[in-house]
C-alpha positions as CSV (number, residue, x, y, z in Angstrom):
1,X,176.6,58.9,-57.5
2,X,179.8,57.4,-55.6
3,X,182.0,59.9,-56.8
4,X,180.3,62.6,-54.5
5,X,180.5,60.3,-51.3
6,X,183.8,60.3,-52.1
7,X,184.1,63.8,-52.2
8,X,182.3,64.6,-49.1
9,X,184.4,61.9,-47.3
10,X,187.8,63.7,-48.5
11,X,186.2,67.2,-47.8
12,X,185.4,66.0,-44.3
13,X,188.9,64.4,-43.2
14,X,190.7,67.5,-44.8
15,X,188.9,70.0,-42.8
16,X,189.0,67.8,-39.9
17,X,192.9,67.8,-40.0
18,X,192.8,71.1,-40.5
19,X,191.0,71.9,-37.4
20,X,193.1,70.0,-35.7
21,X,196.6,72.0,-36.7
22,X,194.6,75.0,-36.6
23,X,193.7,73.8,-32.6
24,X,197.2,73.0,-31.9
25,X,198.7,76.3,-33.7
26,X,196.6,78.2,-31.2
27,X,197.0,76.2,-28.2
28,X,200.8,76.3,-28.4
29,X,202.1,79.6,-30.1
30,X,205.6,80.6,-31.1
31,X,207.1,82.8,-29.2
32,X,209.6,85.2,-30.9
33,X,213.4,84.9,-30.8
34,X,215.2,87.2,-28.7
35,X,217.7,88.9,-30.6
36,X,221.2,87.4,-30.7
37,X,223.2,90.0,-29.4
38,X,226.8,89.7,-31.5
39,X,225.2,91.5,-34.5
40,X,226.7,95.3,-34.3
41,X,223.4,96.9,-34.7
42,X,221.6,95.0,-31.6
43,X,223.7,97.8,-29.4
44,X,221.2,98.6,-26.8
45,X,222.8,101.7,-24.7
46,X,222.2,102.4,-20.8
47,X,219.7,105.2,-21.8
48,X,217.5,103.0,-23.9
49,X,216.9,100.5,-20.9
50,X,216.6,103.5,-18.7
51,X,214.0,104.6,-21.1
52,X,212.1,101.5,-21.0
53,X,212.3,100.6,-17.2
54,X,210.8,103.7,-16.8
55,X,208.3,103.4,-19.5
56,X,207.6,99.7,-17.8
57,X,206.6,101.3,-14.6
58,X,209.6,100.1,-12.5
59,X,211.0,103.3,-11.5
60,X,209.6,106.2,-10.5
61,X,210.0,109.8,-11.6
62,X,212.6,110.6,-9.4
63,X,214.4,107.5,-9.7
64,X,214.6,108.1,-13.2
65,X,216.0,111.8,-13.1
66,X,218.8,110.2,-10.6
67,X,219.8,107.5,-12.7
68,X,219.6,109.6,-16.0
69,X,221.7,112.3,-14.5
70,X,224.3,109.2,-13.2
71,X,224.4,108.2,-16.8
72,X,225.8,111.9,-17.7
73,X,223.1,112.3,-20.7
């Protein structure tokens, strides 16, 4: 009959450590890297941030058209 009061007592302090990194992994996430930007495929043209200003809501229609005709494409 000691044997299972063991086994409860190890069941109990593994799932309370595990509540405790699982309370800790959700109070302080990772954010995600940025990307490093000496790699030759992280080449982000003019259009592209253009693209997603506009998309952001930072310009507005017309101030898009301006800027995209400045950039000639």
């Amino acid at each position: 009959m000691m044997g299972f009061g063991i086994i409860w007592m190890l069941l109990f302090w593994g799932g309370l450590i595990l509540l405790a990194v699982w309370l800790i992994a959700a109070l302080f996430p990772t954010s995600p890297q940025p990307p490093t930007h000496n790699t030759p495929n992280s080449h982000v043209g003019a259009r592209d941030i253009l693209d997603q200003r506009y998309a952001g809501g930072e310009l507005s229609r017309e101030q898009y058209d301006e800027m995209r005709q400045t950039i000639g494409q």
